[in-house]
C-alpha positions in Angstrom: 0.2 13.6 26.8 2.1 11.2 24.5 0.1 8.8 22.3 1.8 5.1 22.4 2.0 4.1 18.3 2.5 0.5 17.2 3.5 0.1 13.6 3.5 -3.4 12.8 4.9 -4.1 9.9 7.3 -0.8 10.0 10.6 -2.2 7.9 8.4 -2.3 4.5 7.4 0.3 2.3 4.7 2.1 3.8 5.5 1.0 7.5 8.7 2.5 7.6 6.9 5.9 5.7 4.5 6.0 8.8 7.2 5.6 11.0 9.6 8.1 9.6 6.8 10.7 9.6 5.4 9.6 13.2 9.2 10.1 15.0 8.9 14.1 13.5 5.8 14.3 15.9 6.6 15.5 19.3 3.7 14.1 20.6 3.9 10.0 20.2 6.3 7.4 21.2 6.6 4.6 18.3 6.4 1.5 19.0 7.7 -1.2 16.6 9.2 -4.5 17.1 11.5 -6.9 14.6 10.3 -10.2 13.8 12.2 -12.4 15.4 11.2 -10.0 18.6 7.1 -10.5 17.6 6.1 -12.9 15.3 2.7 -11.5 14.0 1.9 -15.2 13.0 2.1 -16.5 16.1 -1.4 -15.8 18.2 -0.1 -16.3 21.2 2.5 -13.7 21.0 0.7 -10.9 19.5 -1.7 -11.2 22.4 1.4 -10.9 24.9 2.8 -8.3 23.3 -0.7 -5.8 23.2 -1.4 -6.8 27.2 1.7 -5.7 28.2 2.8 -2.5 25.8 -0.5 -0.3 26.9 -0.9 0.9 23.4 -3.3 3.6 22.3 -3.3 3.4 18.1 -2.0 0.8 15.8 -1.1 1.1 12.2 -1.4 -2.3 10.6 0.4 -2.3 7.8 1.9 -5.6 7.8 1.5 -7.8 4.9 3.0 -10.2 2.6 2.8 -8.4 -0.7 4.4 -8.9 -4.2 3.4 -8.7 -7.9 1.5 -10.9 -9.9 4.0 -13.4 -10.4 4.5 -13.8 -6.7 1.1 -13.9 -5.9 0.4 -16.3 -8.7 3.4 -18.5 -7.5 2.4 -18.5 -3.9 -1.8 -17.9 -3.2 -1.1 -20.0 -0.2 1.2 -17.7 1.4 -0.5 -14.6 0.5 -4.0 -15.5 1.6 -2.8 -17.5 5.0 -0.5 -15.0 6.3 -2.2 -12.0 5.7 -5.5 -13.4 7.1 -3.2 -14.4 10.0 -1.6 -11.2 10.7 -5.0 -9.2 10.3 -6.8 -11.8 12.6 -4.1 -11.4 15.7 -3.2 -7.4 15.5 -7.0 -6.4 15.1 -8.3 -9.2 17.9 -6.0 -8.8 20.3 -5.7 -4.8 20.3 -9.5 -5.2 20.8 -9.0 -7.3 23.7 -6.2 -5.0 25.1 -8.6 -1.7 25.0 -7.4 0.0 22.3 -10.3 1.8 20.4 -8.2 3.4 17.6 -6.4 0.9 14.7 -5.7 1.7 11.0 -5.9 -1.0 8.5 -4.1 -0.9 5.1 -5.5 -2.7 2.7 -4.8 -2.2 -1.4 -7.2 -1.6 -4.4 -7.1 -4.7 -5.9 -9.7 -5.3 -3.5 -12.5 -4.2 -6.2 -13.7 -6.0 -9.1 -12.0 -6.8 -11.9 -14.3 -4.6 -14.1 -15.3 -2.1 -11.6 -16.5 1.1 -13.2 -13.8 3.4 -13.5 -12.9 5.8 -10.9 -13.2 3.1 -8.9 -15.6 4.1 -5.9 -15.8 2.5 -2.5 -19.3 1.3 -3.3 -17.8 -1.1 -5.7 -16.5 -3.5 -3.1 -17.7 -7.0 -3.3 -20.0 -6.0 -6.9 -17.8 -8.2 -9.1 -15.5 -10.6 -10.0 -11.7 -10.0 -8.4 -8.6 -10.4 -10.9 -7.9 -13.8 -10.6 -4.3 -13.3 -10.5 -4.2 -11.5 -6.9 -7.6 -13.0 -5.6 -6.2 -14.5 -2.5 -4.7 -11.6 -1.5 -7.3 -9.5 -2.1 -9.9 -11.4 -0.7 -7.6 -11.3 2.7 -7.4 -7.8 2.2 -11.8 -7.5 2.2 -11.8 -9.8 5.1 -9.3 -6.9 6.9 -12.1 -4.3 6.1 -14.8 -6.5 7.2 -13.1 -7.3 10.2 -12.5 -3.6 11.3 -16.4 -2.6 10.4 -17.3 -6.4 12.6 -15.8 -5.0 15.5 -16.7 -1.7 15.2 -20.4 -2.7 14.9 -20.2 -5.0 17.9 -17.6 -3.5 20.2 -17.9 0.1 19.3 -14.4 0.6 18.7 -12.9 3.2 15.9 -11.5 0.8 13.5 -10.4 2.3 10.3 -9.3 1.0 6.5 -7.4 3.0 3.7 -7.2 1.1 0.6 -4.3 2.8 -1.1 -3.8 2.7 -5.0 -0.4 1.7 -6.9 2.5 2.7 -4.2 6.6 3.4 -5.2 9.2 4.8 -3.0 11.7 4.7 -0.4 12.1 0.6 0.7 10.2 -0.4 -2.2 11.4 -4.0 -3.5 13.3 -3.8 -6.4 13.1 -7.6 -7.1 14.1 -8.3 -10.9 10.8 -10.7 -11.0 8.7 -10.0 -7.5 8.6 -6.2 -7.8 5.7 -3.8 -9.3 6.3 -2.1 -12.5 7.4 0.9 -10.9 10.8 -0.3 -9.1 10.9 -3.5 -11.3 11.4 -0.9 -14.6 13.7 2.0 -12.5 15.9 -1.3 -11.8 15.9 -2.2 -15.9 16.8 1.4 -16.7 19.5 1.8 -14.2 21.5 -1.4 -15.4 20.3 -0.6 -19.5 21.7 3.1 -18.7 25.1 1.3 -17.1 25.7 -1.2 -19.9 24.6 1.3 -22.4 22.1 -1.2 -23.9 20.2 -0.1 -26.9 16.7 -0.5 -26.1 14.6 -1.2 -22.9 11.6 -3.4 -23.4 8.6 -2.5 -21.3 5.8 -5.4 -21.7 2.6 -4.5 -23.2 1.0 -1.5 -25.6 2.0 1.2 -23.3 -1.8 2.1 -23.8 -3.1 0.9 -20.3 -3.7 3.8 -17.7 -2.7 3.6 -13.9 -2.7 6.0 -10.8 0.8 5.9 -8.6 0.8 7.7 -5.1 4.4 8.4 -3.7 4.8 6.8 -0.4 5.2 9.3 1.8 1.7 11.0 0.6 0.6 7.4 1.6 1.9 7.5 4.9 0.6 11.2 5.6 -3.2 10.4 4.3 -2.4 7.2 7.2 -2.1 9.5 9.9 -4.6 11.9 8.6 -7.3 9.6 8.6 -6.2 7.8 12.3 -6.8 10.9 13.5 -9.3 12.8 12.0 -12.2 13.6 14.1 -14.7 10.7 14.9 -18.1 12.5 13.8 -16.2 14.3 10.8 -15.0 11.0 9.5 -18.7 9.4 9.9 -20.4 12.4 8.5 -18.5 11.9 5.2 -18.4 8.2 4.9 -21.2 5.9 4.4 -23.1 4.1 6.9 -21.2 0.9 8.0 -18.7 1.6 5.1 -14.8 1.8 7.6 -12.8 2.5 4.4 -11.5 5.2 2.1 -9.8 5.3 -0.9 -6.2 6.7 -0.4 -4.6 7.7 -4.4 -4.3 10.8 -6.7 -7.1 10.4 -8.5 -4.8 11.4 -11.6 -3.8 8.6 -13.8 -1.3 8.5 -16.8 -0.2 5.7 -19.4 2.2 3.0 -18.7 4.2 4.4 -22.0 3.9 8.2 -20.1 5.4 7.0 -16.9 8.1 4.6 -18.8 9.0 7.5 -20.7 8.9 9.5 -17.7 11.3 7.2 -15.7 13.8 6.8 -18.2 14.2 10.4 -18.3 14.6 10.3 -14.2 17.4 7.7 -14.2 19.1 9.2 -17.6 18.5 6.5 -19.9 18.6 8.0 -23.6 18.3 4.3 -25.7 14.9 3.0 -27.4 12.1 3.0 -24.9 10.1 -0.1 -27.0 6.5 -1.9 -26.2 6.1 -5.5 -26.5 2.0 -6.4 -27.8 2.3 -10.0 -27.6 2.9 -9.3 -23.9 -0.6 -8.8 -21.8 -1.8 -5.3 -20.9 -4.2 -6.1 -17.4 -7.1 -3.8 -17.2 -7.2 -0.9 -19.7 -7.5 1.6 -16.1 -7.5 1.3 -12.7 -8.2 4.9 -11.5 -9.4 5.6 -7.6 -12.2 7.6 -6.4 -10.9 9.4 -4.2 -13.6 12.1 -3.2 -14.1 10.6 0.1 -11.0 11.6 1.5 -10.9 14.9 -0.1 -14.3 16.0 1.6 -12.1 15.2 5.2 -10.0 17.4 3.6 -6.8 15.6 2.5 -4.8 15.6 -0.7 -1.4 14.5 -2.2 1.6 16.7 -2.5 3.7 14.8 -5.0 3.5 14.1 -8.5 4.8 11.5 -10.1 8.2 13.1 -11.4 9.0 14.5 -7.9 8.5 11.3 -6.6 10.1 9.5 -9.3 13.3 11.7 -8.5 13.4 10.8 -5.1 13.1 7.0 -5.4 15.8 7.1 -8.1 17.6 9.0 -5.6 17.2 6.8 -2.9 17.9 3.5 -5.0 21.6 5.2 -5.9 22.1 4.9 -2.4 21.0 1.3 -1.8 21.6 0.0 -5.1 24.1 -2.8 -3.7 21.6 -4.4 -1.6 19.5 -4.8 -4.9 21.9 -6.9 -6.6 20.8 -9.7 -7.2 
């Protein structure tokens, strides 16, 4: 029997990852739709689109997403249209019968200060980072949302709350990109114009976790289809989501170092102090998804290799 997939949100990042590891199955038929085919803004349409597509799981993995200066340049955006996409994928595929959905959320969704690794406990025992709190605070009402209707309806409504993310159809935005893609860009052109030195903002000192998209996009369809009681049995009671990451973490200055060695940049790899660090770690718990037995595949310089690979081959739709 073939398993109808919708994938909304499937030309970004991690959409297109769950999509290009979905169409390898031999079992499912993937369903995705272009926006000016479905706007997931528009209530009306969303609602249409799930009563007449008889869809049996959706991966909601549509978002408006950026860095910290995006998010600080636009809260409006982030917190209205995320809240709006969430709000008419999850209602209306409740309303159309579908029992199975996978929300993605993102890690920022824990406190600012949340011991580190950061468990799933920690949600809602703290201050957010005031930089991304719109965003985040979508991101909780997403989780909230899926446990809600869960509790009510009795659906299986499930959230993965991914940490740092890089890969294939990442944005490579001089200014509206993650560190990752933002500093394989700076290398790239500093290794082309044979600059001297490549400035990377901040001690080097502060320690993150990076998962390699496809690992993201695998855990994704691990966890939509692990077995019901399995996946109660090893979460807590009305607690829908799981931390999806490494739960190995390395210093900005190791992974700069790291990535200039990928792309073949041999200049000075400097830090700039009087530029701010963020939080000294932001590690993941992941021992939850390990105990449904799940774990990642790449490390960071495998997936570093392939992203760089992958960039050389869209690097003209980059420039800016």
């Amino acid at each position: 029997m073939t398993t109808r997939i919708f994938v909304a949100g499937h030309k970004g990042m991690v959409g297109s990852a769950i999509v290009r590891q979905l169409q390898a199955l031999h079992n499912c038929e993937v369903i995705v739709r272009d926006r000016a085919e479905l706007d997931l803004l528009n209530q009306a349409q969303v609602a249409a689109f799930f009563a007449e597509q008889n869809i049996d799981q959706v991966y909601l993995a549509a978002a408006k997403v950026g860095g910290i200066v995006a998010n600080n340049t636009y809260p409006a955006e982030f917190i209205y249209q995320n809240l709006t996409i969430q709000n008419n994928i999850i209602h209306s595929a409740y309303h159309a019968g579908i029992t199975q959905l996978l929300f993605l959320g993102s890690s920022c969704i824990y406190p600012k200060l949340a011991e580190q690794p950061m468990q799933e406990s920690a949600l809602l025992t703290g201050t957010l980072e005031p930089t991304n709190e719109p965003y985040a605070i979508a991101k909780i009402a997403g989780i909230k949302m899926c446990e809600s209707y869960n509790r009510q309806y009795g659906v299986d409504y499930r959230s993965v709350m991914p940490t740092n993310l890089y890969g294939e159809n990442d944005n490579f935005h001089p200014e509206n990109s993650h560190v990752i893609p933002a500093l394989m860009r700076r290398f790239h052109e500093a290794k082309l114009a044979n600059t001297p030195e490549v400035v990377v903002w901040g001690t080097g000192t502060p320690m993150r976790e990076f998962l390699y998209v496809d690992d993201m996009a695998a855990a994704s369809i691990y966890v939509m289809n692990v077995d019901q009681s399995i996946y109660q049995n090893n979460t807590e009671p009305m607690l829908s989501h799981l931390n999806v990451g490494t739960g190995v973490d390395c210093t900005i200055r190791e992974m700069a170092l790291t990535m200039a060695a990928v792309v073949g940049y041999q200049g000075n790899v400097a830090f700039d102090a009087t530029k701010p660090d963020g939080a000294p770690r932001k590690l993941m718990d992941v021992s939850k998804l390990k105990s449904l037995g799940w774990t990642y595949n790449i490390d960071l310089k495998e997936g570093l290799e392939a992203t760089y690979q992958w960039f050389l081959q869209h690097q003209d739709d980059f420039r800016a």
